[in-house]
N, C-alpha and C positions, 0 to 999 in steps of 0.2 A: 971664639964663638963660631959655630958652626955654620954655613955661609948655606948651605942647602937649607936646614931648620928655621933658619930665619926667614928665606925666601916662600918655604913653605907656612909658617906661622903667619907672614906677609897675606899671603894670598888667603888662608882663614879667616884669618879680620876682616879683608876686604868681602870675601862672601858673606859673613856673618853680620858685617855690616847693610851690604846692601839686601840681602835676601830678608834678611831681619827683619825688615816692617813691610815686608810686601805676605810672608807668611808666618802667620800668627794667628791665636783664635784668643779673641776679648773674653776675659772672664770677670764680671766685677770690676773692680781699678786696674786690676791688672793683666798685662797682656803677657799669653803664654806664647814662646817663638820659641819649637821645636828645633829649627834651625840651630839652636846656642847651643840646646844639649847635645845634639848629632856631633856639633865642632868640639866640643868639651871631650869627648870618649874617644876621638879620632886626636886630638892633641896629646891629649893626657897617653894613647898606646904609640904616637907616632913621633912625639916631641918630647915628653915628660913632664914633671911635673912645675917644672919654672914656666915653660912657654905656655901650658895649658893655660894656668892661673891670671897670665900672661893677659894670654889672648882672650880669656873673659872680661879681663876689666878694661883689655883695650875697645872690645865689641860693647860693653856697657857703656863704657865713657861716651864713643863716637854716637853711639845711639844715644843719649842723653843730650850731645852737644846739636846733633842733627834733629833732635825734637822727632825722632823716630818709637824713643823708648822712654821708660822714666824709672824712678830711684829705684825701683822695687827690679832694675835690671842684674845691679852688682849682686847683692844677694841671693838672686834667683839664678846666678852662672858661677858666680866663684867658689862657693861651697862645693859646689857639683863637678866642677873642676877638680879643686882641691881633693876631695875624695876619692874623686875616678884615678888621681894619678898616684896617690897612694896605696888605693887597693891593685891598680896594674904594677906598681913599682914590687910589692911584696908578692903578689902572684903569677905574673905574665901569664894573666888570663883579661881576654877581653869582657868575657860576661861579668867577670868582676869588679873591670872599670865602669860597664855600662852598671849597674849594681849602685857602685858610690855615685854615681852622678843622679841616680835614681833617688839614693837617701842621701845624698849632698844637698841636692838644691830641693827636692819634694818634700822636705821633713827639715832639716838644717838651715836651708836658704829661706821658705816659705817661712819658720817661726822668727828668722830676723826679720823676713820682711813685714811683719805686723809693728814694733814698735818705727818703723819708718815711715807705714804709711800712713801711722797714726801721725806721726808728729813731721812729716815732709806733704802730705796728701791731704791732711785733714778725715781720715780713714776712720769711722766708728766702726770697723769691722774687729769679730772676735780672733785671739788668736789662731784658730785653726784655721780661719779663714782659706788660707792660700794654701793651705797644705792638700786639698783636693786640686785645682788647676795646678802645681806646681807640680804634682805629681804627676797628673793629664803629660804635660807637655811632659817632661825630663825621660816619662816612660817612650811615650812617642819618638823623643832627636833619637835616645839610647836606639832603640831599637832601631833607627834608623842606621845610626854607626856601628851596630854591630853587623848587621849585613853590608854596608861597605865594605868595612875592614878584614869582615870573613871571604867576601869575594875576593877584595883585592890579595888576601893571602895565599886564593887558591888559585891565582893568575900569576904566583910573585911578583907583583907590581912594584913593591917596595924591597925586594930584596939588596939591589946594589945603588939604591940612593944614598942611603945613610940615614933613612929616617927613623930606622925604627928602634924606640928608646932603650 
């Protein structure tokens, strides 16, 4: 395993953790942290697609165990993950990862999240429920890590790290 990736996946979680519940915007049950999507597009172009998936469910868990987050976190990062590192694995393009993490977690993530919050929440909400917030936010982090990651390419910040997947 790769001892940079790691240390760098390290330091994701620990942002995503702690940034996690300090910015966020409550929507209904559920809370949108833009934060997750930003780390999801910058994992998935800068790690690939094991640490991305990785480092959602680790930033879900800790936020869960810290009473920072709740159930409707796994599904509203993992999918978005998952997506963004398959669509950058097939194109090495970034707006493509920012793209799956858009319809990973705003569409994908959002309609798992209904039978969860139904039956973990007590949620009478319908299912499209979360598909507007979920989308708010995911478009929001995306956008976020696509100008990171475009800055940081036009500075090559990451050229002789090794992080880039």
């Amino acid at each position: 395993m790769n001892t940079k990736k790691l240390v760098f996946s390290s330091m994701l979680i620990a942002i995503g953790t702690l940034l996690g519940h300090v910015i966020y915007i409550p929507v209904g049950v559920a809370k949108c942290f833009p934060i997750q999507h930003t780390i999801n597009v910058i994992s998935a172009v800068l790690l690939g697609p094991y640490f991305a998936i990785l480092n959602a469910f680790s930033i879900s868990l800790l936020r869960n165990i810290l009473g920072t987050g709740s159930i409707l976190a796994f599904p509203g990062s993992i999918f978005g993950a998952l997506l963004a590192s398959f669509l950058y694995k097939k194109t090495k393009n970034i707006a493509s990862a920012a793209f799956g993490e858009i319809i990973g977690t705003g569409i994908i993530g959002a309609l798992v999240a209904f039978p969860l919050a139904k039956i973990f929440l007590g949620s009478q909400a319908a299912a499209f429920f979360f598909v507007v917030p979920f989308l708010v936010s995911s478009s929001g982090g995306s956008i976020i890590a696509v100008l990171i990651l475009k800055s940081a390419n036009m500075l090559n910040a990451f050229k002789s790290t090794g992080l880039e997947s």
